[in-house]
C-alpha positions as CSV (number, residue, x, y, z in Angstrom):
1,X,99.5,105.3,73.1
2,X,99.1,106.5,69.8
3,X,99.0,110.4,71.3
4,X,102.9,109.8,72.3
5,X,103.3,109.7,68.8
6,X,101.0,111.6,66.6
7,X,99.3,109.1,65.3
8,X,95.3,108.9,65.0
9,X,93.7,105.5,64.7
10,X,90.4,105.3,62.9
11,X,88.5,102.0,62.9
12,X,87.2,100.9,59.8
13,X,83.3,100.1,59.7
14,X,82.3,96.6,61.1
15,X,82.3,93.8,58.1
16,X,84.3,96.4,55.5
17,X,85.6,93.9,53.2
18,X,87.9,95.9,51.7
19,X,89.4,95.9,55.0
20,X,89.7,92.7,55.8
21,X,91.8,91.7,53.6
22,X,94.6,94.0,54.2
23,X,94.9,92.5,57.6
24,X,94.6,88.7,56.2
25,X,96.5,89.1,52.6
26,X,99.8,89.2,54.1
27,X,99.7,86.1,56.6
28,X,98.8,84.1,53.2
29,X,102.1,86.1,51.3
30,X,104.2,84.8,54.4
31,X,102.7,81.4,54.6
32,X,103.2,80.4,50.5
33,X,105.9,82.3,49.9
34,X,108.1,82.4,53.0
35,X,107.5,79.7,55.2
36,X,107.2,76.8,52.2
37,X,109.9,74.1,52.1
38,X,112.1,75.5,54.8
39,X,113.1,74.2,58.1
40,X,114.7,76.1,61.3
41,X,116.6,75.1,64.0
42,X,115.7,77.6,66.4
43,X,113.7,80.9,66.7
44,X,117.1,83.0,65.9
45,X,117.5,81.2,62.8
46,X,113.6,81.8,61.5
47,X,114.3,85.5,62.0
48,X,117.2,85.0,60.3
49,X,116.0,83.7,57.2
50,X,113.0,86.0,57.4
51,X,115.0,88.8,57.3
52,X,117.0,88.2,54.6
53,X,114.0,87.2,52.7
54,X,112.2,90.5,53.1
55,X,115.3,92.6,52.2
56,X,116.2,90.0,48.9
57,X,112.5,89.2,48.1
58,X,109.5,90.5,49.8
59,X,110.5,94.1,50.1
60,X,112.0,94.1,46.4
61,X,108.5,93.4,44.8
62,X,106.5,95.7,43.1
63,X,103.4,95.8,45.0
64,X,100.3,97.0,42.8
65,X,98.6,98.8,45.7
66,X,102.2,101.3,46.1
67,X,102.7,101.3,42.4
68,X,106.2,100.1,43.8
69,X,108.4,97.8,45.4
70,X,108.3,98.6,49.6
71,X,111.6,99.1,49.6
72,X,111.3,102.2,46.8
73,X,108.4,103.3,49.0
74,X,110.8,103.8,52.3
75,X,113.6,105.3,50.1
76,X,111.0,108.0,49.5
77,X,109.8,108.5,52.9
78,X,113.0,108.3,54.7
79,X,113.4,111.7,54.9
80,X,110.3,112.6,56.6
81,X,110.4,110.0,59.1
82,X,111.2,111.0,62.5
83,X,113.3,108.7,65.3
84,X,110.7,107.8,68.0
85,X,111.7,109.0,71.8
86,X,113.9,107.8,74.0
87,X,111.0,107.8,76.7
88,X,108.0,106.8,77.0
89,X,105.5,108.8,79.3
90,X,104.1,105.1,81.2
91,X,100.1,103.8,80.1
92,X,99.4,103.0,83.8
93,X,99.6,105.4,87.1
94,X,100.9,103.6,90.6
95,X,99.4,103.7,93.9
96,X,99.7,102.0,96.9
97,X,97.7,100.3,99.5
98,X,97.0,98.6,102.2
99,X,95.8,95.4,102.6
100,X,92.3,95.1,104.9
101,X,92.1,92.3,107.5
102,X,89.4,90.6,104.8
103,X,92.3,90.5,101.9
104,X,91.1,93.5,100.0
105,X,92.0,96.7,98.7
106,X,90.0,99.0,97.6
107,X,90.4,101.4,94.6
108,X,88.1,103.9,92.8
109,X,85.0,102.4,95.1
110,X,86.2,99.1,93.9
111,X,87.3,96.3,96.4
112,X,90.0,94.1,95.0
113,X,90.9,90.7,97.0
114,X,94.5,89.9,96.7
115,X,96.3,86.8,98.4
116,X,95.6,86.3,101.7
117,X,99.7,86.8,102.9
118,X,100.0,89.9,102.0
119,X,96.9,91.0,104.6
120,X,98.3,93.8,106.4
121,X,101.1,94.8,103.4
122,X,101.2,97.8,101.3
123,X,101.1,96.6,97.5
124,X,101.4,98.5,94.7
125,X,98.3,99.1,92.1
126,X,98.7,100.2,88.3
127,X,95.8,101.5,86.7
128,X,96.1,101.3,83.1
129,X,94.8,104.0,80.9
């Protein structure tokens, strides 16, 4: 999916610590700093008050990594940024078959069972790239 839109993904090196940590670092910001002290009465009020605290908080501190506060950092890039598109090419083609008298189908010399009603009936098959 990343092809769609330019982007390359590079995996880092199995047990990179300095890796690691930029996946785990911010759960522990959102934990201690966020999610201390406060209650919610439903899932629209969390992302409520999460919101507001990353645009009065969060995204208003200087982080040392950026040299600035997130919020400077999209200011700056905002103008190279592109909208994404409207469509999306699909990540899985469609076929269709039909259902052996054993409950199978097969696909790409594979045989599939399915449930037993639909012996007989076309279904449809995505194959996900």
């Amino acid at each position: 999916m990343g092809r769609a839109f330019g982007v390359i993904f590079q995996p880092h090196r199995v047990n990179n610590p300095d890796r690691k940590a930029r996946v785990e670092r911010p759960f522990h910001y959102v934990e201690n700093n966020f999610l201390v002290g406060r209650t919610f009465t439903n899932w629209d009020d969390l992302n409520r008050q999460a919101l507001q605290w990353c645009r009065e908080y969060a995204n208003q501190k200087v982080k040392k990594t950026l040299g600035m506060s997130p919020e400077a950092a999209f200011l700056m890039e905002r103008p190279f940024l592109v909208p994404l598109p409207t469509f999306f090419a699909p990540i899985f083609r469609v076929e269709n078959r039909i259902v052996d008298m054993e409950g199978f189908v097969n696909f790409e010399s594979n045989r599939y069972s399915v449930p037993e009603r639909l012996v007989g009936k076309q279904v449809e098959i995505h194959k996900y790239f």
